[in-house]
VEXROLO-386802 format. One record per atom (N, C-alpha, C): residue number from 0; atom name; x, y, z. Coordinates in pm, whole numbers, plus 50000, padded with zeros to 5 digits. Layout:
<atoms>
(atom NUM CA (X Y Z))
...
</atoms>
This chain:
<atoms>
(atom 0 N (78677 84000 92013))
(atom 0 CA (78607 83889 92074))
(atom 0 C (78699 83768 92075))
(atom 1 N (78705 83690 92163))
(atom 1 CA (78781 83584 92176))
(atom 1 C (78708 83464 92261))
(atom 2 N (78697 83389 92155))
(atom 2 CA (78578 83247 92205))
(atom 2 C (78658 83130 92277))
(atom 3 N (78607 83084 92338))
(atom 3 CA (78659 82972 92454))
(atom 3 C (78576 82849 92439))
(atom 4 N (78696 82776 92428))
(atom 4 CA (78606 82643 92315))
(atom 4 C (78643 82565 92430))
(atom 5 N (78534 82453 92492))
(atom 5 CA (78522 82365 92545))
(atom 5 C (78532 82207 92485))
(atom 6 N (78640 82177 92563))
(atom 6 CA (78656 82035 92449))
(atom 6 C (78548 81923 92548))
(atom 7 N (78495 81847 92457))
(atom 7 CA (78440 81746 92504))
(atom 7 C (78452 81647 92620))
(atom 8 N (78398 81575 92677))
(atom 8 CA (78494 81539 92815))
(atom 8 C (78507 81335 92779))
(atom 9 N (78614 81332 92814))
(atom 9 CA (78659 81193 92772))
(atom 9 C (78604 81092 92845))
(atom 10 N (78559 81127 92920))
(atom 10 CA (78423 80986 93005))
(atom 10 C (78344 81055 93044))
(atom 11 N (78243 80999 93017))
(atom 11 CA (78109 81078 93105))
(atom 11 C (77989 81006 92970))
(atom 12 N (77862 81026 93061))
(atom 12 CA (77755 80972 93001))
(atom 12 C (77745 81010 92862))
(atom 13 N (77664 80930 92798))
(atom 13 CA (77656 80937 92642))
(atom 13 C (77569 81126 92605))
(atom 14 N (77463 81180 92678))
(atom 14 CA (77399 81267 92629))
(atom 14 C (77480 81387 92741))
(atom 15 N (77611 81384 92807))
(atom 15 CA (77712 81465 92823))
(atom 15 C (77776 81493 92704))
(atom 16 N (77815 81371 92631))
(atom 16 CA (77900 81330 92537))
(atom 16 C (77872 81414 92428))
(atom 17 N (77747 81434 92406))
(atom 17 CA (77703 81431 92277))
(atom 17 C (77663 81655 92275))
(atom 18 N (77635 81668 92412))
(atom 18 CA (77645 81769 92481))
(atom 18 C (77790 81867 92455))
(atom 19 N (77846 81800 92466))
(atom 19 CA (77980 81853 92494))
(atom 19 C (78062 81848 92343))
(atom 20 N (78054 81759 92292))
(atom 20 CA (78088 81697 92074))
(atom 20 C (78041 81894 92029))
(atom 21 N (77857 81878 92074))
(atom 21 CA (77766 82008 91976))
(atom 21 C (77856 82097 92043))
(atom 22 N (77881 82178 92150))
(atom 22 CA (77916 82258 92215))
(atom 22 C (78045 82301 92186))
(atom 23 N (78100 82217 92177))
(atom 23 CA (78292 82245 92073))
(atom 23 C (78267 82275 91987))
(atom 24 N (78176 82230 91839))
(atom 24 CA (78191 82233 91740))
(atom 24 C (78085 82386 91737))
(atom 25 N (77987 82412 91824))
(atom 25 CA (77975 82565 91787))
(atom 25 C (78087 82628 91825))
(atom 26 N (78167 82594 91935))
(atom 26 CA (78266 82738 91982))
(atom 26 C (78374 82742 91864))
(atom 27 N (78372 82616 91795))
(atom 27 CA (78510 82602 91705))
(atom 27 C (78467 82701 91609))
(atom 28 N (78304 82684 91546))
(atom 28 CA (78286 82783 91438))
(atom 28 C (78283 82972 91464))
(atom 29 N (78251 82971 91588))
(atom 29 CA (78261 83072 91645))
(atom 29 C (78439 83120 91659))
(atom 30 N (78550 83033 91698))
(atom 30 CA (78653 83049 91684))
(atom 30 C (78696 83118 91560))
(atom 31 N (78641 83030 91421))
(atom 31 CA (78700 83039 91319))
(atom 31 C (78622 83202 91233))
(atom 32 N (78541 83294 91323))
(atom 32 CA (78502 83396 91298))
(atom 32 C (78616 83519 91376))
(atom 33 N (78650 83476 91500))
(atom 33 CA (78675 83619 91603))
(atom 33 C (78795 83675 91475))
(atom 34 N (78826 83822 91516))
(atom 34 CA (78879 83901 91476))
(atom 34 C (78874 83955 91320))
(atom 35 N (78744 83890 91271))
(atom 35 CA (78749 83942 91168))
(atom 35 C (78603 84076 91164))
(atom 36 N (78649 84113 91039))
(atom 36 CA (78567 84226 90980))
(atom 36 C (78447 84183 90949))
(atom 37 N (78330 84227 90960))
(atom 37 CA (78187 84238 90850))
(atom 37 C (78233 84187 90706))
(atom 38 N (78321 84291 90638))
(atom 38 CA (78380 84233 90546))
(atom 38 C (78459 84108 90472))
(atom 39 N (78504 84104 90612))
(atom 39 CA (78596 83969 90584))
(atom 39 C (78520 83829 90619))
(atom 40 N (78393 83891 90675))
(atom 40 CA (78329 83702 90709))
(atom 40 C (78239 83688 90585))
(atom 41 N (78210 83774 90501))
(atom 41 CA (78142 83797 90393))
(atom 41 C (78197 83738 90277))
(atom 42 N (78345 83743 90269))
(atom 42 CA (78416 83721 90174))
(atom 42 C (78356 83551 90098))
(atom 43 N (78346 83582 89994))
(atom 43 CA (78323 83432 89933))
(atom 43 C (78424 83318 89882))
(atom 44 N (78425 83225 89901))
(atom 44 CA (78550 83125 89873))
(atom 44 C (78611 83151 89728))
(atom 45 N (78502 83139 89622))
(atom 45 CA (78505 83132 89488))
(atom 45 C (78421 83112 89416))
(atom 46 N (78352 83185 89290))
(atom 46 CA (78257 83185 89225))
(atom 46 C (78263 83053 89155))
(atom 47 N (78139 82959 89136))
(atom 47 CA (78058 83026 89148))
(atom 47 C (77967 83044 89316))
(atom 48 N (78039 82983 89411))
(atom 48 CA (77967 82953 89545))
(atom 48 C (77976 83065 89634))
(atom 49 N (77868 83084 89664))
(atom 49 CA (77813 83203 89775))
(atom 49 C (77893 83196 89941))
(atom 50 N (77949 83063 89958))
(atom 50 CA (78002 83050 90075))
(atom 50 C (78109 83132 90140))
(atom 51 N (78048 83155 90264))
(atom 51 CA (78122 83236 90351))
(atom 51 C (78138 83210 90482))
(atom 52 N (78234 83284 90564))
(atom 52 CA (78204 83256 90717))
(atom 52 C (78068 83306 90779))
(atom 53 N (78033 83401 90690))
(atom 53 CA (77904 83486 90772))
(atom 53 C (77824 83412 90692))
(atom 54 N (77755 83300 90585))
(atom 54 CA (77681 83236 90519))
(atom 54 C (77607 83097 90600))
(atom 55 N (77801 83087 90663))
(atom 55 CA (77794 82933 90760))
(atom 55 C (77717 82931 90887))
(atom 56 N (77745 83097 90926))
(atom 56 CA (77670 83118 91067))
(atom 56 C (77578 83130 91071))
(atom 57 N (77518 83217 90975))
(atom 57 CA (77319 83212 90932))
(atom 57 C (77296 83085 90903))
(atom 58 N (77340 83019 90783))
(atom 58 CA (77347 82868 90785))
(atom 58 C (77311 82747 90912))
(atom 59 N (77399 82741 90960))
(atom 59 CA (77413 82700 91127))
(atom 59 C (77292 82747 91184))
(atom 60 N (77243 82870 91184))
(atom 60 CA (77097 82916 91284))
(atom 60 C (76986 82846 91193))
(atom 61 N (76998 82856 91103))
(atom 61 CA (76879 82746 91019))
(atom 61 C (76885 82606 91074))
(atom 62 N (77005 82587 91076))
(atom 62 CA (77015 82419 91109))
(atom 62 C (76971 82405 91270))
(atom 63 N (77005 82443 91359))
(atom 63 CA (76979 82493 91472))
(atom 63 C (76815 82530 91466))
(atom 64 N (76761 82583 91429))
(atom 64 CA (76610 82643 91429))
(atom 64 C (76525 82490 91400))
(atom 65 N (76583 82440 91239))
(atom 65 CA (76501 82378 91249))
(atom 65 C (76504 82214 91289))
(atom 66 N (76607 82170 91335))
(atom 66 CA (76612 82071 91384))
(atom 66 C (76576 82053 91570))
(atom 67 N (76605 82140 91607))
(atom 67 CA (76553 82167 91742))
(atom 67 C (76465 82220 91771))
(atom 68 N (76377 82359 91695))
(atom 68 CA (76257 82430 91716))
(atom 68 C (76153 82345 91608))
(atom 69 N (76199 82356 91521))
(atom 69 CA (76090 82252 91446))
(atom 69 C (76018 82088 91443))
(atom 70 N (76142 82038 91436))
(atom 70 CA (76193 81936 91466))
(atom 70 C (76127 81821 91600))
(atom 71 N (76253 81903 91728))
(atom 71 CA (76221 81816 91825))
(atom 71 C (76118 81919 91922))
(atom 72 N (76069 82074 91918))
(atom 72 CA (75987 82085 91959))
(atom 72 C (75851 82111 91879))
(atom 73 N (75854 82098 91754))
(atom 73 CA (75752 82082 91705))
(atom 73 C (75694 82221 91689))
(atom 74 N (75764 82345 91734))
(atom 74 CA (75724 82480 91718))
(atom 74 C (75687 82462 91539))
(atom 75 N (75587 82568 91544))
(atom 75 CA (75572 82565 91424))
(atom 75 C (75588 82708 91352))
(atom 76 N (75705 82735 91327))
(atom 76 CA (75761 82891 91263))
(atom 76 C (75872 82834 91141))
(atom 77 N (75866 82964 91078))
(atom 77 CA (75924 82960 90947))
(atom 77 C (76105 82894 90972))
(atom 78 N (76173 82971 90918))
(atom 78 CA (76313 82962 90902))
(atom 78 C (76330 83079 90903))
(atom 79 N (76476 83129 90920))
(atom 79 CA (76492 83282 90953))
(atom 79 C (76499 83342 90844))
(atom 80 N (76568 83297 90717))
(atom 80 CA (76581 83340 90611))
(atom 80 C (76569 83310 90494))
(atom 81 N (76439 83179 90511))
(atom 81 CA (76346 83171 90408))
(atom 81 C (76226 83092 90446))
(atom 82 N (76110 83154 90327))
(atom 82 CA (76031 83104 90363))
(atom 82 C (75983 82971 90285))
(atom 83 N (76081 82947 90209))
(atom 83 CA (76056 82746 90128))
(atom 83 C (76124 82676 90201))
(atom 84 N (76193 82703 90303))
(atom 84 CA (76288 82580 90368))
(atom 84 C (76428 82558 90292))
(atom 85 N (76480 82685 90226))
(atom 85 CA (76554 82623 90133))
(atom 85 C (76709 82661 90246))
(atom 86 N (76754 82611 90276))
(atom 86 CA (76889 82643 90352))
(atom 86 C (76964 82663 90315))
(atom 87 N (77011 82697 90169))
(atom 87 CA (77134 82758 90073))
(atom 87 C (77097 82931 90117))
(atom 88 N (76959 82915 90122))
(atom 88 CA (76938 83099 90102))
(atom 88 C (77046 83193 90201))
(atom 89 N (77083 83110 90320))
(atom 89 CA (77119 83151 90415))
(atom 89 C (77271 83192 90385))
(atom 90 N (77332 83097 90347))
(atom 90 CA (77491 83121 90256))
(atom 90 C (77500 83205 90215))
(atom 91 N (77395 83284 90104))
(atom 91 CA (77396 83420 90064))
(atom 91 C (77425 83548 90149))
(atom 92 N (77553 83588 90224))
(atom 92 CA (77534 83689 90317))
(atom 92 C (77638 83846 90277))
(atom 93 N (77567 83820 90115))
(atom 93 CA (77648 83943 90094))
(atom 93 C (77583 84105 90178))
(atom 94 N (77468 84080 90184))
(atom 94 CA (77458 84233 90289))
(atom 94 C (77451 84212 90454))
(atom 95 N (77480 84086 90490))
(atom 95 CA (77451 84041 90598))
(atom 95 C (77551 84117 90711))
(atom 96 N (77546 84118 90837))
(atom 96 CA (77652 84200 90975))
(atom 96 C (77658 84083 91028))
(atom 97 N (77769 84093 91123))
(atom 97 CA (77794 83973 91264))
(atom 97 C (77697 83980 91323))
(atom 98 N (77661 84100 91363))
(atom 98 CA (77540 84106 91429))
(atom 98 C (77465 84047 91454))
(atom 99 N (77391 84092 91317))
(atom 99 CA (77270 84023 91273))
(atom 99 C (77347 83869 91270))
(atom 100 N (77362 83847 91197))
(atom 100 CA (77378 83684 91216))
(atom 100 C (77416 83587 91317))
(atom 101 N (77488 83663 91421))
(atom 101 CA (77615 83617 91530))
(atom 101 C (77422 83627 91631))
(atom 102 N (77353 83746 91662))
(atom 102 CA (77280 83712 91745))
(atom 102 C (77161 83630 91672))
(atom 103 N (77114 83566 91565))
(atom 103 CA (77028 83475 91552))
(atom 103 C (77066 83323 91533))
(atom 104 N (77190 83320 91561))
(atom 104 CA (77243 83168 91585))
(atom 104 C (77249 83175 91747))
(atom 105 N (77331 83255 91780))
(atom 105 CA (77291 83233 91936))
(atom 105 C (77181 83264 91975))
(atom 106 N (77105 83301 91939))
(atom 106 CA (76937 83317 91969))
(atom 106 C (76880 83135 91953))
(atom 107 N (76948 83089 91827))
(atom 107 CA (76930 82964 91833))
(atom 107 C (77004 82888 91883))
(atom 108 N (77114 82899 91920))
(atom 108 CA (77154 82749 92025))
(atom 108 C (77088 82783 92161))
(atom 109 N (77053 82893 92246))
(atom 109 CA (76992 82893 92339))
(atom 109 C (76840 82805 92348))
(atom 110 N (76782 82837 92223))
(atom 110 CA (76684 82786 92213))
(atom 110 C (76699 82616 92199))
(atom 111 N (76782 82577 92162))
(atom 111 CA (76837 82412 92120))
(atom 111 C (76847 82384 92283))
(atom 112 N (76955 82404 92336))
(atom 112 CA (76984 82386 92439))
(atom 112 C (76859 82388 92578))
(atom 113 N (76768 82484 92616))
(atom 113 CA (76633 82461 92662))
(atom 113 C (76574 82311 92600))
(atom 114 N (76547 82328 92444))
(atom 114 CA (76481 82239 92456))
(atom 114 C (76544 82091 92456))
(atom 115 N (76656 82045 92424))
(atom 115 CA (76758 81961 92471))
(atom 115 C (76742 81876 92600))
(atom 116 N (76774 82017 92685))
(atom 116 CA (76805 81969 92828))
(atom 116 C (76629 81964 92880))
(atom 117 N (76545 81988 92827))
(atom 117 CA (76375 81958 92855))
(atom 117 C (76314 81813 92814))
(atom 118 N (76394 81770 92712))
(atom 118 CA (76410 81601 92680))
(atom 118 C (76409 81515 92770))
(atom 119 N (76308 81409 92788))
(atom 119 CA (76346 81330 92959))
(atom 119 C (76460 81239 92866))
(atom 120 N (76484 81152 92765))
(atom 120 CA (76575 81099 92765))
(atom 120 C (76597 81162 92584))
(atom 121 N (76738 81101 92552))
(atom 121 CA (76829 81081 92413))
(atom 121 C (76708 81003 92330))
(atom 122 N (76655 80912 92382))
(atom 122 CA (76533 80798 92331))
(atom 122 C (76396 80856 92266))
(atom 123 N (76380 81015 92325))
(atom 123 CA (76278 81065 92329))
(atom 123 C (76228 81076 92151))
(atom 124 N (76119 81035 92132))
(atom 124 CA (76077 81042 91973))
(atom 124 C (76026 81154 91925))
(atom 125 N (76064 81221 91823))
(atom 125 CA (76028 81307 91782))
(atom 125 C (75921 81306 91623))
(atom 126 N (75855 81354 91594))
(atom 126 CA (75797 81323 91457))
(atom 126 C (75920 81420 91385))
(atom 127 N (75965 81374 91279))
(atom 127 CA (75984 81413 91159))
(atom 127 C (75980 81478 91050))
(atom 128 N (75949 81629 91032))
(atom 128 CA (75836 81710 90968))
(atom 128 C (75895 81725 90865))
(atom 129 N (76022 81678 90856))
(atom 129 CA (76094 81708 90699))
(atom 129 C (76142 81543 90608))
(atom 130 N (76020 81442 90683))
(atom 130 CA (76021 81373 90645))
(atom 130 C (75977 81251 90674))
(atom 131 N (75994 81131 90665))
(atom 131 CA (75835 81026 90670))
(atom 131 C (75929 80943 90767))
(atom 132 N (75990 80928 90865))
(atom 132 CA (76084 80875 90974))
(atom 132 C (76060 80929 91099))
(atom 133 N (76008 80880 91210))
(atom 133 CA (76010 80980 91317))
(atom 133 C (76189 80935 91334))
(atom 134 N (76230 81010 91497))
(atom 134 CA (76393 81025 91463))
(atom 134 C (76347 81047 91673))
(atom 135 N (76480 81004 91712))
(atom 135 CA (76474 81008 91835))
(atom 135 C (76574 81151 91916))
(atom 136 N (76558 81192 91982))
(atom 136 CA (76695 81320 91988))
(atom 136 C (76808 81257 91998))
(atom 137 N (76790 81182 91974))
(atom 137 CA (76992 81159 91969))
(atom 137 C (77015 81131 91840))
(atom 138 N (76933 81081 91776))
(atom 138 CA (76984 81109 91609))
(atom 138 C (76959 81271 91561))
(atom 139 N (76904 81323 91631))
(atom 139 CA (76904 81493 91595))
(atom 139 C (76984 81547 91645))
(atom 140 N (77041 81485 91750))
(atom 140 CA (77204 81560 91838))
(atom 140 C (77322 81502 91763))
(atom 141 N (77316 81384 91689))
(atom 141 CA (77414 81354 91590))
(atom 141 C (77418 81414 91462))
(atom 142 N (77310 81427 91417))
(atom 142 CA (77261 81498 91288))
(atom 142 C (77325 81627 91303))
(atom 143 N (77305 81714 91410))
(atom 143 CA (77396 81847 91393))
(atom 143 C (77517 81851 91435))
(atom 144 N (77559 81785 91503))
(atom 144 CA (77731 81709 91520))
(atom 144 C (77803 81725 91398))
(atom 145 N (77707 81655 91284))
(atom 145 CA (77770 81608 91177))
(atom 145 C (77785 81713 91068))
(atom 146 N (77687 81825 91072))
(atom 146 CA (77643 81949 91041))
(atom 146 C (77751 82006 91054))
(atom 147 N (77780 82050 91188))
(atom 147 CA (77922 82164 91244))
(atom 147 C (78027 82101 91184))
(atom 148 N (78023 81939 91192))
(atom 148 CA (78175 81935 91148))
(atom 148 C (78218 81926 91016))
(atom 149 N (78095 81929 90944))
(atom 149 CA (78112 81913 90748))
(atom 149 C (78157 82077 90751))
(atom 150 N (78058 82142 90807))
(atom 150 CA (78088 82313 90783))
(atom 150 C (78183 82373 90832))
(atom 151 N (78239 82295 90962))
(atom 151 CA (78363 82388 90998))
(atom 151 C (78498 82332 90936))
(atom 152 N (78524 82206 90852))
(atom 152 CA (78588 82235 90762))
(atom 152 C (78586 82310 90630))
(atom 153 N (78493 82340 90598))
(atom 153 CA (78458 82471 90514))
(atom 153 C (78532 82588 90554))
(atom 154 N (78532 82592 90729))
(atom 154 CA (78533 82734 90767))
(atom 154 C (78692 82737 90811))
(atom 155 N (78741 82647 90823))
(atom 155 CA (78925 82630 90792))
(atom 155 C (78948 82672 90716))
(atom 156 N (78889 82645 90598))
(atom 156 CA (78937 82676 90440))
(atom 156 C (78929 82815 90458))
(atom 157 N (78799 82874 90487))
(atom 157 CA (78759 82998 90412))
(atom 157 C (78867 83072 90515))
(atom 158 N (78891 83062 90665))
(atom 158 CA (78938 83155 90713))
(atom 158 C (79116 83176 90646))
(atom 159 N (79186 83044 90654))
(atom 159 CA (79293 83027 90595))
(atom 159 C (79310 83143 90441))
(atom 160 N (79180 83142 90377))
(atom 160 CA (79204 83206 90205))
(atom 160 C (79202 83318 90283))
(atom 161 N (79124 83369 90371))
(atom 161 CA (79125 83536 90432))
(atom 161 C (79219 83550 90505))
(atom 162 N (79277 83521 90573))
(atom 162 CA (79422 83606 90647))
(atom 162 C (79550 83514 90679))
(atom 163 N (79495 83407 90659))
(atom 163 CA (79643 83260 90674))
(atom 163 C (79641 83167 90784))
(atom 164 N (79532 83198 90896))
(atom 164 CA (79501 83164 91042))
(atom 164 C (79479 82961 90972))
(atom 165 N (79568 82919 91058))
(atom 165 CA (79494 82801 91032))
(atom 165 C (79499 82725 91158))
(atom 166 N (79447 82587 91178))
(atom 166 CA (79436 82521 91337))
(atom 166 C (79305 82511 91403))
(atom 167 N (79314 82448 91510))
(atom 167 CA (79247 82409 91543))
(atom 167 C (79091 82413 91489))
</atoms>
């Protein structure tokens, strides 16, 4: 598999902008997976932490689920891989496949993206369900901005300890 990362575009409207920021920073994490093994996205950094490339990507579909399905559409369903809301659970991917994980994150950015582009504006208010602030979508399109890019330096690291790949 070989992912094709779209870089952001250097002028253009703010909810292009912000469009285009999320959209790199999934293909980047998606980058920092291709060519590896089941095994090798499994691999953990160092005990005592559960973190992995395949931890980050279930990870990521949580964050994805519930900031956009929960969140800004207000669906009301669990999390994929727990049922307290706890989002560490997801890191845990010692029996986990690409598969499985690779299609329930893209199961969830499709779903982000619908409801995104169904937003009449960035302004649009959302209630808050994980907390006493309503939040407008553009602080929820920054909020996971900020998400991909804490985790995909994680995912430099981890790929670098597994085979030496480093960049972009």
């Amino acid at each position: 598999m070989t992912t094709e990362r779209p870089w952001p575009p250097n002028v253009a409207g703010e909810r292009e902008t912000l469009r285009g920021f999320l959209d790199h920073h999934r293909a980047t994490l998606a980058l920092k997976c291709d060519g590896l093994t089941d095994e090798e996205l499994r691999r953990q950094s160092m005990p005592p932490s559960t973190l992995s490339l395949l931890g980050l990507v279930r990870h990521m579909a949580e964050v994805e689920r519930a900031w956009f399905r929960r969140v800004v559409a207000a669906e009301d369903i669990p999390l994929v891989w727990s049922d307290s809301l706890d989002f560490q659970v997801a890191y845990d991917a010692a029996t986990a496949t690409r598969e499985e994980a690779f299609t329930a994150w893209q199961s969830e950015i499709a779903h982000a993206r619908r409801i995104e582009a169904a937003a009449p504006t960035l302004d649009a208010v959302v209630h808050n369900s994980r907390g006493p602030e309503d939040l407008s979508l553009r602080t929820v399109m920054l909020h996971v901005i900020l998400e991909y890019g804490r985790h995909n330096g994680h995912a430099d690291l981890l790929r670098e300890a597994i085979d030496g790949t480093v960049g972009e």
